[in-house]
C-alpha positions as CSV (number, residue, x, y, z in Angstrom):
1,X,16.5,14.0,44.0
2,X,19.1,11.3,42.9
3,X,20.0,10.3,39.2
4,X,17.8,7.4,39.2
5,X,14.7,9.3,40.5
6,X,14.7,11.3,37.1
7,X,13.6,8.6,35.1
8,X,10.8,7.1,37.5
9,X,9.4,11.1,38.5
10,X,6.2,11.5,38.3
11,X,6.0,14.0,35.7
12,X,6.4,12.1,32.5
13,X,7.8,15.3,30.0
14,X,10.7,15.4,32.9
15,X,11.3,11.6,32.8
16,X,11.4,11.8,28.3
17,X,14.2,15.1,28.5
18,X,16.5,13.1,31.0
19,X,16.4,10.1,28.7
20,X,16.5,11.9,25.1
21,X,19.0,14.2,26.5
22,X,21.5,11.6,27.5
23,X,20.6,9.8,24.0
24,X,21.7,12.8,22.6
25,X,24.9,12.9,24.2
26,X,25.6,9.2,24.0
27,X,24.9,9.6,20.0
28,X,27.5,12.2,20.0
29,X,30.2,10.8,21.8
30,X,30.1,7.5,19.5
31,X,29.9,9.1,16.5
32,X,33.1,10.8,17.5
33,X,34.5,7.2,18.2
34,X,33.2,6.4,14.9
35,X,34.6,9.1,13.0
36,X,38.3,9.5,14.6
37,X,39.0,5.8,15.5
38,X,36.8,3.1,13.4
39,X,37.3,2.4,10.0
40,X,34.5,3.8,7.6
41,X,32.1,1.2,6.7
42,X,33.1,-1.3,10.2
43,X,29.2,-1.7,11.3
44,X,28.0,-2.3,7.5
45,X,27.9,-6.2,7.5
46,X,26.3,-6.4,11.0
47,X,22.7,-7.3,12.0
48,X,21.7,-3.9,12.3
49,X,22.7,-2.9,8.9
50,X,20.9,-6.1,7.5
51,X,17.5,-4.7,9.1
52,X,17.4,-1.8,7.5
53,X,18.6,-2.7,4.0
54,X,15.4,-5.3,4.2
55,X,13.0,-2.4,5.0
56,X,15.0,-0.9,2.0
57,X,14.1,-3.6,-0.4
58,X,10.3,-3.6,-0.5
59,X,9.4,-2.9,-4.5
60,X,6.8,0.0,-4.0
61,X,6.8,3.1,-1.1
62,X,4.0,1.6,0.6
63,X,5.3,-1.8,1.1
64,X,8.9,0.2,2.4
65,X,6.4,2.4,4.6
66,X,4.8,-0.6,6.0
67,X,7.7,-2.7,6.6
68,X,9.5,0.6,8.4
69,X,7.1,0.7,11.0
70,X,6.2,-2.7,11.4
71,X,9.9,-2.6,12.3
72,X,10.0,0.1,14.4
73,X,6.8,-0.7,16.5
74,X,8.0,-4.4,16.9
75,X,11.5,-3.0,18.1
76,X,10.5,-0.3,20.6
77,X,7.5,-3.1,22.0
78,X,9.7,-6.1,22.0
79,X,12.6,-4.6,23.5
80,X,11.4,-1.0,24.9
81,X,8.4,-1.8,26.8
82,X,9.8,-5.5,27.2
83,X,12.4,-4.6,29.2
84,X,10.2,-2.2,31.4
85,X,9.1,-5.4,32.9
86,X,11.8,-5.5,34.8
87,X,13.5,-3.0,37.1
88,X,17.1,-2.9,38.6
89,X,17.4,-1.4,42.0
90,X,14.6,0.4,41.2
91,X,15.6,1.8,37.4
92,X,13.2,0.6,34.5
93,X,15.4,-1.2,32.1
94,X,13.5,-0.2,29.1
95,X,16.2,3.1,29.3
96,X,19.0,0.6,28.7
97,X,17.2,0.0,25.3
98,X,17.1,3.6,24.3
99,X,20.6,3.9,25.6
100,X,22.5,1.3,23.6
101,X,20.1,2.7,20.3
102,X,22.0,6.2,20.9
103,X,25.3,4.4,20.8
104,X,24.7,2.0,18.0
105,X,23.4,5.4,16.2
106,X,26.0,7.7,16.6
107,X,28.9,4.8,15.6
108,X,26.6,4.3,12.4
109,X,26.7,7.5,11.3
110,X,30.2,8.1,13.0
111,X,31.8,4.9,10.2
112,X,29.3,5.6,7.6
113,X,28.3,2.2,7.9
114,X,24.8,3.1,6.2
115,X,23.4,0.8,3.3
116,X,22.1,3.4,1.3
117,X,25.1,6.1,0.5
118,X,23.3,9.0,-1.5
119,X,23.7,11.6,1.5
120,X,27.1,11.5,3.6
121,X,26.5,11.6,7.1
122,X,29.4,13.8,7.7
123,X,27.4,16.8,5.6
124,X,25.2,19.0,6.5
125,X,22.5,17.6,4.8
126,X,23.1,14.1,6.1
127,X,22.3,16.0,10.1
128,X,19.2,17.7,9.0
129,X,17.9,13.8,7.4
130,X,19.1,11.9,10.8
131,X,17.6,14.8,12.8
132,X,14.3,13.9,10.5
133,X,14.1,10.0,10.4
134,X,16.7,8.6,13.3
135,X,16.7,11.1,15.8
136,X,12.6,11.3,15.5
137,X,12.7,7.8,15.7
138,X,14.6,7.5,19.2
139,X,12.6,10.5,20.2
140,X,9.6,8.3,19.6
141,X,11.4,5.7,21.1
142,X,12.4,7.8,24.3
143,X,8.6,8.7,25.0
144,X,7.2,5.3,24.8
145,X,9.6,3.6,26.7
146,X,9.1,6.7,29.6
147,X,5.4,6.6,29.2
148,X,5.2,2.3,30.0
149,X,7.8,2.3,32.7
150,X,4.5,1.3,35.3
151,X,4.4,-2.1,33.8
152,X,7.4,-3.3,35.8
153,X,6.8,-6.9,37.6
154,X,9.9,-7.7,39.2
155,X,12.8,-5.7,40.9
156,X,15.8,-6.9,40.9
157,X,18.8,-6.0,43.8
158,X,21.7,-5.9,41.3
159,X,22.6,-5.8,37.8
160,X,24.8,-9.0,38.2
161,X,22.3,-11.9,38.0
162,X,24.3,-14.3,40.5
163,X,23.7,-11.6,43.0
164,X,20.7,-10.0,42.2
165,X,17.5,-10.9,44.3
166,X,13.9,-10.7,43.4
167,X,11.3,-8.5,44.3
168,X,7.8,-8.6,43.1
169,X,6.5,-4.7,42.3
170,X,3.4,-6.2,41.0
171,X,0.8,-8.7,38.8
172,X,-0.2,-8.4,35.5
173,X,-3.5,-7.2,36.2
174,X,-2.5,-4.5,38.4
175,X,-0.9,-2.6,35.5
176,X,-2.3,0.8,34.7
177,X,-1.1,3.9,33.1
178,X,-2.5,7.7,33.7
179,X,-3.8,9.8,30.9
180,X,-0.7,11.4,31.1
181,X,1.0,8.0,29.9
182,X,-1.9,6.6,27.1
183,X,-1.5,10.7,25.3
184,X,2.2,9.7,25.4
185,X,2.3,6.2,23.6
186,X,-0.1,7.6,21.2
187,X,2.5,10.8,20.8
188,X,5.5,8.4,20.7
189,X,3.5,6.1,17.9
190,X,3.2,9.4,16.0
191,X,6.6,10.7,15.9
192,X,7.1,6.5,14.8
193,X,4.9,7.2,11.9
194,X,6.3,10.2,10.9
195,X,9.6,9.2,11.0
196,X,8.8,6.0,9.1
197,X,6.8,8.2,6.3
198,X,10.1,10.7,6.1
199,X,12.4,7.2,5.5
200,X,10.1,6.2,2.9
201,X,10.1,9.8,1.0
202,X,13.6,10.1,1.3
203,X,14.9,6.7,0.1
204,X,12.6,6.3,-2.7
């Protein structure tokens, strides 16, 4: 079995560990690169940082609740499952997604570039409340995004658009996902709401 075949596998707990496990290690090495090169505070004026301090703003827990997963669902459809629709030699690109979230993560936390500054990231404490909002988040991320990877259309021959040709996989209405893959969006949306309910606790 190649590299690539561990994300398209038919087993769908195989296909979440080989994507949350290189999240993991992708969050890692950035925040290093945060910490020991980046100034602290580099990300805090980005996009990114703007997102969450609007979630942040909402006047009462429930508004903050709902605007935190409105954001998160929004995120992981738009850009998670969006990017499923299309394949590169073969890989579902909706991994890319979860990919570049572990490295925008781990430089976050790596610069300190949070909005709200009541727990360092570099503590103890500030591991154990990533491990129970972001890293959740991602891991609800990492099984939707590996439970949808059937919805691809097109497959494309190379990652450079000038060169890449076109391959129809399929139409719209041949889409379907096994039980296997509906229990896991549901289990994905879950670990979204949870995550999003821990945010709200904790930032209030």
């Amino acid at each position: 079995m190649n590299h690539q075949s561990h994300f398209t596998q038919a087993r769908l707990l195989a296909r979440i560990i080989w994507a949350y496990a290189i999240y993991l290690c992708l969050v890692l090495l950035a925040f290093g690169i945060g910490y020991f090169l980046l100034p602290r505070g580099a990300l805090l004026h980005t996009p990114w940082a703007a997102l969450g301090a609007f979630a942040n703003m909402q006047q009462s827990a429930l508004a903050q609740f709902i605007a935190t997963i409105g954001f998160n669902l929004g995120f992981v459809l738009v850009l998670g499952v969006g990017l499923n629709l299309q394949r590169v030699r073969e890989f579902p690109t909706g991994y890319i997604f979860i990919f570049s979230a572990g490295i925008v993560s781990g430089l976050f936390a790596g610069t300190n570039s949070f909005t709200s500054q009541n727990i360092s990231p570099y503590s103890w404490e500030g591991w154990i409340v990533a491990i129970r909002i972001q890293h959740l988040e991602l891991l609800g991320y990492t099984v939707i995004v590996a439970s949808t990877i059937t919805v691809g259309l097109r497959d494309y021959s190379s990652w450079l658009p000038w060169k890449a040709k076109e391959t129809r996989i399929q139409r719209w209405r041949d889409i379907h996902f096994t039980p296997q893959e509906k229990l896991g969006v549901i289990i994905g949306i879950a670990f979204l709401l949870l995550a999003s309910y821990n945010e709200t606790v904790l930032t209030i």
